[in-house]
TORSE-660296 format. One record per residue (C-alpha): residue number from 0; x, y, z. Coordinates in Angstrom, 2 decimals. Layout:
// TORSE-660296
<marro><num>NUM</num><px>X</px><py>Y</py><pz>Z</pz></marro>
...
//
This chain:
// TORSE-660296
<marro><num>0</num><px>0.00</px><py>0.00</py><pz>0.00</pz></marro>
<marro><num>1</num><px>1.36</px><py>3.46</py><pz>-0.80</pz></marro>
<marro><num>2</num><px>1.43</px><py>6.16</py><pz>1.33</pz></marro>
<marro><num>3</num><px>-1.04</px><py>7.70</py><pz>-0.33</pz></marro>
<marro><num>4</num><px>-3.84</px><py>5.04</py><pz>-0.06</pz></marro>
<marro><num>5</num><px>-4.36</px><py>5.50</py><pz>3.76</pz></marro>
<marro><num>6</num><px>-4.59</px><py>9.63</py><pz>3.23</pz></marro>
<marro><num>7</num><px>-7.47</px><py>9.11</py><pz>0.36</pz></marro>
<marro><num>8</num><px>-9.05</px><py>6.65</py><pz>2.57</pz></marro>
<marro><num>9</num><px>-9.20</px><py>9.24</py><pz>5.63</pz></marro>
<marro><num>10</num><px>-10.58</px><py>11.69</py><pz>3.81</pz></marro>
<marro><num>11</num><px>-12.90</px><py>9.41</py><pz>2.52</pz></marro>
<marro><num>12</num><px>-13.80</px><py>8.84</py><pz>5.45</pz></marro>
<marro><num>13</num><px>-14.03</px><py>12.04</py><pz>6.87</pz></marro>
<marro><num>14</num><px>-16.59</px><py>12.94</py><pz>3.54</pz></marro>
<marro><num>15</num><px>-18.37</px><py>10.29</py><pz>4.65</pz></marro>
<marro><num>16</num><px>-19.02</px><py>11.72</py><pz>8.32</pz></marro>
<marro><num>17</num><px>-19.97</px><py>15.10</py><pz>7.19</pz></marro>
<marro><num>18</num><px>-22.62</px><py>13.55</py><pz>5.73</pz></marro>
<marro><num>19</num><px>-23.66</px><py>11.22</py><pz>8.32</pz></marro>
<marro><num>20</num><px>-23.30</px><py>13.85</py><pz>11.04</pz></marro>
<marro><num>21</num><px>-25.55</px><py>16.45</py><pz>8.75</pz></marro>
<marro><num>22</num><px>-22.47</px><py>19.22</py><pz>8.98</pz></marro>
<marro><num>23</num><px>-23.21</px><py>22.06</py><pz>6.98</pz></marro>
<marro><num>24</num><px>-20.11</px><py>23.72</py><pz>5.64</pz></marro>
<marro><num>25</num><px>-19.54</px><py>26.14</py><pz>7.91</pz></marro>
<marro><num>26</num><px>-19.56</px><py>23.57</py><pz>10.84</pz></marro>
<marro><num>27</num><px>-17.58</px><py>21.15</py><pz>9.03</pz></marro>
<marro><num>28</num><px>-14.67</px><py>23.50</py><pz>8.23</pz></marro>
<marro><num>29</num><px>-14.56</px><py>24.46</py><pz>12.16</pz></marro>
<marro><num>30</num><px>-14.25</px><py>20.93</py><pz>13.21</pz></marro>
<marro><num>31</num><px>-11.39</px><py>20.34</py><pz>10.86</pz></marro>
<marro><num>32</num><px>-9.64</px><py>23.79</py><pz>12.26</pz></marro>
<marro><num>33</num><px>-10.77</px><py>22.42</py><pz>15.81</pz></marro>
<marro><num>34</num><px>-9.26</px><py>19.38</py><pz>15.64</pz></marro>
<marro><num>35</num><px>-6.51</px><py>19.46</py><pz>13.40</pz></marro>
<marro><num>36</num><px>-5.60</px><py>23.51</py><pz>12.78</pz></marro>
<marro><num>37</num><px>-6.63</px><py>23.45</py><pz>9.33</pz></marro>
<marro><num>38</num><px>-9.57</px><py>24.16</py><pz>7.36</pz></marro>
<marro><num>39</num><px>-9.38</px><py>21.49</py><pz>4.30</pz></marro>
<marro><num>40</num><px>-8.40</px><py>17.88</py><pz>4.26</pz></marro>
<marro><num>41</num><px>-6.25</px><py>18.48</py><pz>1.59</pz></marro>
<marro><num>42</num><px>-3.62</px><py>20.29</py><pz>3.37</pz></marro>
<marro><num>43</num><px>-3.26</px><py>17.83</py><pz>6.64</pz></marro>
<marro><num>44</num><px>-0.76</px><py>15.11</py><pz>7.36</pz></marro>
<marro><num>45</num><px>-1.97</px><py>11.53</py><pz>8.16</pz></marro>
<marro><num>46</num><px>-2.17</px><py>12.06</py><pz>11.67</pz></marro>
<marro><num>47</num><px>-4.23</px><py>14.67</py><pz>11.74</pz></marro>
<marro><num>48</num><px>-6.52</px><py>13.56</py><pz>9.57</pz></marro>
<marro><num>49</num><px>-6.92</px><py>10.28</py><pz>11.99</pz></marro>
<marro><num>50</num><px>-7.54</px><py>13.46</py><pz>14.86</pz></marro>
<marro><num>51</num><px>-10.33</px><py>14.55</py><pz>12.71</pz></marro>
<marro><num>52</num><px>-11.69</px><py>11.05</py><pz>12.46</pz></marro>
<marro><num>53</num><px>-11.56</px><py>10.88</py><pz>16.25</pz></marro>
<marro><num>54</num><px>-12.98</px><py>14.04</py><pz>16.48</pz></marro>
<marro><num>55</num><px>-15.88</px><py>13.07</py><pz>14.40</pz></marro>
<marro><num>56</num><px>-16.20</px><py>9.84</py><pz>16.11</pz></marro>
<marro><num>57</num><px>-16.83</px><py>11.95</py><pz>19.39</pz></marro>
<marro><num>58</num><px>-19.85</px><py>13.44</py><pz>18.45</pz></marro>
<marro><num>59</num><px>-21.42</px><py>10.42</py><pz>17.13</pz></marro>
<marro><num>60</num><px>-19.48</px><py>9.17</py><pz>13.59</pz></marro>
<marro><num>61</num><px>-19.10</px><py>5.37</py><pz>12.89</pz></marro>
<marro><num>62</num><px>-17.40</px><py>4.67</py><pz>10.08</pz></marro>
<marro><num>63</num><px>-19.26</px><py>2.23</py><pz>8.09</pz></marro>
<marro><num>64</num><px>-19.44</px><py>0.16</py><pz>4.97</pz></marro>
<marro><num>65</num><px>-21.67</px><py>0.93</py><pz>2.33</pz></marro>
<marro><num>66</num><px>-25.42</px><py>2.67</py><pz>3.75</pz></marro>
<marro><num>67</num><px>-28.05</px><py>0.15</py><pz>2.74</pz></marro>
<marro><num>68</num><px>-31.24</px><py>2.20</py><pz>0.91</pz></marro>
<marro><num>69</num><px>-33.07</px><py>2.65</py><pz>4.48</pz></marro>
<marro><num>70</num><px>-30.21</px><py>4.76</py><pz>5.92</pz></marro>
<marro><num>71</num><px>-28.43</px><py>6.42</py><pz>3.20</pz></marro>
<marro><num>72</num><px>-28.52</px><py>9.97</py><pz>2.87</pz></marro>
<marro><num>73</num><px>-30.09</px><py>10.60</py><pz>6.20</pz></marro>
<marro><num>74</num><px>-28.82</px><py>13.47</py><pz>8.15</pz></marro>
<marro><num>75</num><px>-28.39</px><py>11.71</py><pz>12.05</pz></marro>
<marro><num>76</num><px>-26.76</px><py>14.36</py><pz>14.14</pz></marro>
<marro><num>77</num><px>-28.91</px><py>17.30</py><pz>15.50</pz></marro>
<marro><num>78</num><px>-28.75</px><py>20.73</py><pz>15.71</pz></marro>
<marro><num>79</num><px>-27.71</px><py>20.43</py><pz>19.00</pz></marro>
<marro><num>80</num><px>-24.84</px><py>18.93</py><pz>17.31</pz></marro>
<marro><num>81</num><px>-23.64</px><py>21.66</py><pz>15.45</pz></marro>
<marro><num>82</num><px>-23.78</px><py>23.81</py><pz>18.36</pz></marro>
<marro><num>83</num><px>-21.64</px><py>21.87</py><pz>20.22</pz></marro>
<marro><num>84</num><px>-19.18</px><py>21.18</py><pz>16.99</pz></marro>
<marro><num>85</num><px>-19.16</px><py>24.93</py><pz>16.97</pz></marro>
<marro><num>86</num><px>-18.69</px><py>25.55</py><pz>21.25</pz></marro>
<marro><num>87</num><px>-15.72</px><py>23.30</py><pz>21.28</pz></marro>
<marro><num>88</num><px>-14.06</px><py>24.63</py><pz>18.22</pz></marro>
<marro><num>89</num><px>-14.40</px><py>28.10</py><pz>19.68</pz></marro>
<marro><num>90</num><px>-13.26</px><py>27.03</py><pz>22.42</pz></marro>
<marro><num>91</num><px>-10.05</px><py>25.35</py><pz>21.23</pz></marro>
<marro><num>92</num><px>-9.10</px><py>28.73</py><pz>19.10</pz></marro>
<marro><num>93</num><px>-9.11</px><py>30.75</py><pz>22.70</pz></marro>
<marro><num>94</num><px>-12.74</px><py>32.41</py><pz>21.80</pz></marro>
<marro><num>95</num><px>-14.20</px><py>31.10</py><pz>24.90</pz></marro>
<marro><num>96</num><px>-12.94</px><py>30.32</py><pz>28.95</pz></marro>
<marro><num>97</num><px>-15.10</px><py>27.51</py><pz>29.50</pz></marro>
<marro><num>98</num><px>-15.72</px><py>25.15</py><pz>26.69</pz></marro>
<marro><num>99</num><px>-17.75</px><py>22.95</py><pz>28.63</pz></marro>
<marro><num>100</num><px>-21.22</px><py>21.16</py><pz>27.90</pz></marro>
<marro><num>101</num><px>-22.30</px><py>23.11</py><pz>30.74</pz></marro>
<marro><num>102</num><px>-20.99</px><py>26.81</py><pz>30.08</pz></marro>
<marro><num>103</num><px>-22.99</px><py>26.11</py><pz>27.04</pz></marro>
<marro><num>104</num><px>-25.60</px><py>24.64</py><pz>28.45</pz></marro>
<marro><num>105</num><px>-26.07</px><py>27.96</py><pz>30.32</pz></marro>
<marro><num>106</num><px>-25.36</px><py>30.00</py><pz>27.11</pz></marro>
<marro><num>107</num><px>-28.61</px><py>28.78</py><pz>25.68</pz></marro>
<marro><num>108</num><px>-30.74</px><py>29.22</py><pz>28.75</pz></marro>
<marro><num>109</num><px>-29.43</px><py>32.79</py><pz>28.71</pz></marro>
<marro><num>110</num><px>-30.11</px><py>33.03</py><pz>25.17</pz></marro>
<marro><num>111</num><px>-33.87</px><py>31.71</py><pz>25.89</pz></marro>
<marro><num>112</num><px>-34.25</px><py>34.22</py><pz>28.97</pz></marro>
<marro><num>113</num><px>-33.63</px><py>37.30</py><pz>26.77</pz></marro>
<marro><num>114</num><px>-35.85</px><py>36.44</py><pz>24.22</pz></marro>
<marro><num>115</num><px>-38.85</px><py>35.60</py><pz>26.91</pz></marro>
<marro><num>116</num><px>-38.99</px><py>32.32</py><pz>25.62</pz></marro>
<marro><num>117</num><px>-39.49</px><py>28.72</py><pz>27.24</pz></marro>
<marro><num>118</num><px>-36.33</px><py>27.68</py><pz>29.16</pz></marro>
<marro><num>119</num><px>-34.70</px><py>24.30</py><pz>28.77</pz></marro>
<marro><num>120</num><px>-33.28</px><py>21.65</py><pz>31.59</pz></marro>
<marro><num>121</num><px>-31.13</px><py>20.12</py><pz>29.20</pz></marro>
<marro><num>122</num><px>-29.32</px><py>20.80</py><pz>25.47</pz></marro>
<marro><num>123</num><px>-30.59</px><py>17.67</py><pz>24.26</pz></marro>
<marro><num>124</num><px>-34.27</px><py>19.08</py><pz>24.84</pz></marro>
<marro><num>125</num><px>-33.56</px><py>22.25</py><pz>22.44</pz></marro>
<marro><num>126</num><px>-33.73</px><py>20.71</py><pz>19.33</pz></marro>
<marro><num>127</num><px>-37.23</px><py>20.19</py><pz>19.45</pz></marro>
<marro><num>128</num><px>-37.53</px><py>24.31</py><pz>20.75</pz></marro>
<marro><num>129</num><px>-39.29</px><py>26.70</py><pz>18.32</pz></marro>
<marro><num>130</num><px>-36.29</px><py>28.64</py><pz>18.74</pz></marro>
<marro><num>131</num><px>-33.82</px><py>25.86</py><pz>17.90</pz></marro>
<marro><num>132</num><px>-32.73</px><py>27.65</py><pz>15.00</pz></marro>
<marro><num>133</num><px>-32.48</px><py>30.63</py><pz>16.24</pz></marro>
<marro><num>134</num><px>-29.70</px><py>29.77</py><pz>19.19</pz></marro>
<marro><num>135</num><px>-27.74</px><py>28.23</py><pz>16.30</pz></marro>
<marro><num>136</num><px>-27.57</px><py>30.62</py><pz>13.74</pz></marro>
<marro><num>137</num><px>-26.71</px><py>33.29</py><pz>16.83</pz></marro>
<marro><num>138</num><px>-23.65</px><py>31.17</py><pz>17.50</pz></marro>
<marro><num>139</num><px>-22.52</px><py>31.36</py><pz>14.83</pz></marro>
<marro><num>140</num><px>-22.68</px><py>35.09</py><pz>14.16</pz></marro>
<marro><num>141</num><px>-20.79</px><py>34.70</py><pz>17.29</pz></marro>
<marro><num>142</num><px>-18.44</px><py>32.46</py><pz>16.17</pz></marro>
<marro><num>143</num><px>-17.86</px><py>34.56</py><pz>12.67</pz></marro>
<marro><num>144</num><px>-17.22</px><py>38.21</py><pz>15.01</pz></marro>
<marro><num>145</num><px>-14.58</px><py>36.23</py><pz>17.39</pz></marro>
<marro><num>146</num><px>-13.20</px><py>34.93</py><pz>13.84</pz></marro>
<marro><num>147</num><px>-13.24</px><py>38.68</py><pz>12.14</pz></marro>
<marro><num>148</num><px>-11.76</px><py>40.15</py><pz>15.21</pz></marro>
<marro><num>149</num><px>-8.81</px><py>37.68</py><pz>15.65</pz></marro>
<marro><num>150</num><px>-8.27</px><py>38.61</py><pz>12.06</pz></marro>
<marro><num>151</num><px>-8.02</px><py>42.32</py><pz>12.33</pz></marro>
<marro><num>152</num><px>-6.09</px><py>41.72</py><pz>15.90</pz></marro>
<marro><num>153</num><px>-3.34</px><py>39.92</py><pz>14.13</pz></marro>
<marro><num>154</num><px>-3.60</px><py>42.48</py><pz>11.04</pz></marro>
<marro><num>155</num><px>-2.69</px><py>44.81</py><pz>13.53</pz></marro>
<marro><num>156</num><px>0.07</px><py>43.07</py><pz>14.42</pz></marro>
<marro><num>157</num><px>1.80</px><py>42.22</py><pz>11.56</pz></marro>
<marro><num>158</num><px>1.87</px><py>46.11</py><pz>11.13</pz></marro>
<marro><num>159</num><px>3.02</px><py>46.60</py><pz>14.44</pz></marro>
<marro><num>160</num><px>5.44</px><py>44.12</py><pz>13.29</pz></marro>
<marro><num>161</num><px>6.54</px><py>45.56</py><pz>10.09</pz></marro>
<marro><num>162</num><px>7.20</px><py>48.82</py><pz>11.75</pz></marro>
<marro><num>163</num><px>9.18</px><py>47.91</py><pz>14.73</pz></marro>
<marro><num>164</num><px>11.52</px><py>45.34</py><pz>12.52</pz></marro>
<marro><num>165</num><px>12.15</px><py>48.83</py><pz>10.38</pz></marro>
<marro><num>166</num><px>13.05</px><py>50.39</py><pz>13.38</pz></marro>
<marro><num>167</num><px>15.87</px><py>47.44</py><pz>13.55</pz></marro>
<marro><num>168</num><px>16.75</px><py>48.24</py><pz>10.46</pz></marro>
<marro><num>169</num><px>15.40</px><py>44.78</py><pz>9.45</pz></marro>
<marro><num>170</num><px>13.37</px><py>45.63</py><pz>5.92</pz></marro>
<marro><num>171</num><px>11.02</px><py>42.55</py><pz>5.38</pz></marro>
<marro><num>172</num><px>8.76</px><py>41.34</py><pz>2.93</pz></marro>
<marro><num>173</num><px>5.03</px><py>40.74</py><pz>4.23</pz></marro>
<marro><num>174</num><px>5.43</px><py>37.42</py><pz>3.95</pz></marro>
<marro><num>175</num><px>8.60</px><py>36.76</py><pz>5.43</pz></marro>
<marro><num>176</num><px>7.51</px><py>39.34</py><pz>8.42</pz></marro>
<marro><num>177</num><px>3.97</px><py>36.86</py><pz>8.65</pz></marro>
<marro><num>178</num><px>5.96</px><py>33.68</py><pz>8.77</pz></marro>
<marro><num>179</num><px>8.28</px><py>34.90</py><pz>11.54</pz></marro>
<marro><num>180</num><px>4.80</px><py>35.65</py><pz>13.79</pz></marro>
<marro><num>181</num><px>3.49</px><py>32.06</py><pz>12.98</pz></marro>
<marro><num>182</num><px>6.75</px><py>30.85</py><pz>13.92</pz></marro>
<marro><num>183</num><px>6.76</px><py>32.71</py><pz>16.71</pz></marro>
<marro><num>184</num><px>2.82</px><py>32.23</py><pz>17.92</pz></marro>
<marro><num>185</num><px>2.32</px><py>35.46</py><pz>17.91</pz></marro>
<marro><num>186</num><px>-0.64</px><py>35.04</py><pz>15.33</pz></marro>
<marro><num>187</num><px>-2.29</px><py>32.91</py><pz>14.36</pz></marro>
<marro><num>188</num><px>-3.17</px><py>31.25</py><pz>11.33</pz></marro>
<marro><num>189</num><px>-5.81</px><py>32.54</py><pz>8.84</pz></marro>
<marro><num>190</num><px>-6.79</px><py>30.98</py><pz>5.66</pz></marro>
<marro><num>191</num><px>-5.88</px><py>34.29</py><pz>3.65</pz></marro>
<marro><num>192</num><px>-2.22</px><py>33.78</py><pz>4.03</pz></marro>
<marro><num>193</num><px>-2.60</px><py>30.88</py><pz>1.47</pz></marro>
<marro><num>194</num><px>-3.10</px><py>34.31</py><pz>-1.01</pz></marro>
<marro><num>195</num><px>0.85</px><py>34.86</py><pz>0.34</pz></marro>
<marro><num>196</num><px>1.87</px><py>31.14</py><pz>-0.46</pz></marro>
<marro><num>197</num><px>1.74</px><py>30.26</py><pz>3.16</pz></marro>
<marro><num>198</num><px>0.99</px><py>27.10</py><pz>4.18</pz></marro>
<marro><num>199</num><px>-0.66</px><py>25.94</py><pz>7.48</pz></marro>
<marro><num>200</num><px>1.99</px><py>24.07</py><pz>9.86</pz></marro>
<marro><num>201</num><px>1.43</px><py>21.93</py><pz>12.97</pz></marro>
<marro><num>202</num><px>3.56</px><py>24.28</py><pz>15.09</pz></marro>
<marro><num>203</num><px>1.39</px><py>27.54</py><pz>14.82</pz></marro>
<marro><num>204</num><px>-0.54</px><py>28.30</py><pz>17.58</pz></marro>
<marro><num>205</num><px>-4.30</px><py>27.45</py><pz>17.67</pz></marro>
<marro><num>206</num><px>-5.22</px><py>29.36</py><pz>20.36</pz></marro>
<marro><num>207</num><px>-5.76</px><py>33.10</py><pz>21.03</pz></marro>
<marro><num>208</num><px>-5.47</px><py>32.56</py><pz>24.82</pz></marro>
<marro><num>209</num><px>-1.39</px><py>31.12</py><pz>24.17</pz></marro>
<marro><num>210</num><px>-0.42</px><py>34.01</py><pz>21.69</pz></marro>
<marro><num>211</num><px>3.10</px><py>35.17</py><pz>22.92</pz></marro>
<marro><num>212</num><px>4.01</px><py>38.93</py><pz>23.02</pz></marro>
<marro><num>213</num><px>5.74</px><py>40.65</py><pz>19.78</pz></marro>
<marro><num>214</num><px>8.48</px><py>40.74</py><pz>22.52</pz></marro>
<marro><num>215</num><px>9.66</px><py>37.52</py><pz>21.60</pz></marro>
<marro><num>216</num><px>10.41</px><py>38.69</py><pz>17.82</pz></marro>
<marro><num>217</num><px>11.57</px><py>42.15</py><pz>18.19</pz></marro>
<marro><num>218</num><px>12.90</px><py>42.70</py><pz>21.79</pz></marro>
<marro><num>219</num><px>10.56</px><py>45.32</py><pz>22.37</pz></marro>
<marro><num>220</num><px>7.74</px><py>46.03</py><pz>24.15</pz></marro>
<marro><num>221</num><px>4.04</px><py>45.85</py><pz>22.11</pz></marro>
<marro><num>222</num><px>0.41</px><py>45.25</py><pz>22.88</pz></marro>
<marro><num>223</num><px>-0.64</px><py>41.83</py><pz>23.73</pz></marro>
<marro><num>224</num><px>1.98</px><py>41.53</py><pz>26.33</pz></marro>
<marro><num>225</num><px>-1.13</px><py>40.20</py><pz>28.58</pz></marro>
<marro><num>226</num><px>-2.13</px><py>38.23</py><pz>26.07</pz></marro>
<marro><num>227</num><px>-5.48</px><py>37.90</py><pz>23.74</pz></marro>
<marro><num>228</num><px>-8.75</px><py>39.14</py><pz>25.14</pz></marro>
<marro><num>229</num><px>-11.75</px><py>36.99</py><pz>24.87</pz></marro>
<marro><num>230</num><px>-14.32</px><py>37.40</py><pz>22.25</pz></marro>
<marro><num>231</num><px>-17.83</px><py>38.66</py><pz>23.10</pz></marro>
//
């Protein structure tokens, strides 16, 4: 077997429990980043991509040989599912304290109090709430503004960067000044740095709560010396 039979299976694999967990896109691409610091299959070694199998075989997945005509193309996991897909992937990129079943657990009840509606004991009782749908398209609106700040946060920096490395007399490229911060963890990654021929590594840092200080590059003192605020 080649080394490149086991990878196609994987992501086989991993096609096939997108579909049997019923991830939409969105919620597929943040388990991937979740559990392997990537976005797309393609671009992960073969150990991560057996961490994204675990990962999907956490919130329900078994692997499986062909459907027979009963079961295929049914959509098994909830939308109580995706919310917790999306908590712990928010969670695991330092958007969140308390990834927990029950912080989110008492996310939703908070969510339910505010808009006067019926309150639930349990998550697994809000998929059959009237507002179901409305708790999960309001995390991820959350999700997407922790996602868009992180990005401008680390846009920042990379001009802090740029500046203070000039200052050093060190004239760099944007690229080269983008790989030193990913080396570094002072950023972290984003998907449009493929635009700069960047490539995802498993060394960057995948959470916004472990960022190191600009310090560490340039010497100097910059902002995020107490590290990354959380996202609200």
């Amino acid at each position: 077997m080649t080394k490149a039979q086991p990878i196609k299976r994987l992501i086989a694999q991993i096609h096939i429990g997108k579909k049997q967990l019923g991830l939409d896109d969105d919620t597929y691409r943040a388990l991937l980043k979740g559990a392997a610091g990537k976005t797309s299959c393609s671009d992960m070694s073969l150990g991560q991509l057996h961490q994204v199998v675990k990962a999907m075989k956490d919130r329900g997945f078994k692997p499986k040989g062909k459907p027979s005509p009963k079961t295929r193309g049914l959509k098994i996991k909830s939308r109580v599912d995706k919310l917790r897909a999306i908590w712990i992937t928010m969670g695991h990129c330092g958007h969140i304290e308390d990834a927990s079943e029950t912080a989110l657990l008492s996310w939703v009840q908070n969510q339910l109090k505010k808009r006067n509606a019926d309150p639930v004991d349990a998550l697994n009782w809000l998929d059959a709430h009237k507002d179901c749908n409305l708790i999960l398209e309001q995390l991820k609106r959350w999700r997407d503004r922790c996602g868009k700040a992180a990005l401008n946060d680390d846009l920042k920096m990379i001009s802090d960067a740029t500046a203070a490395l000039e200052q050093l007399g060190k004239s760099l490229s944007q690229q080269d000044v983008i790989q030193i911060l990913l080396d570094h963890g002072v950023i972290t990654w984003h998907d449009l740095f493929n635009k700069l021929n960047l490539q995802p590594q498993p060394h960057y840092c995948g959470s916004r709560k472990e960022l190191r200080p600009l310090s560490v590059v340039t010497g100097t003192t910059n902002r995020n010396e107490t590290g990354a605020q959380q996202c609200s």
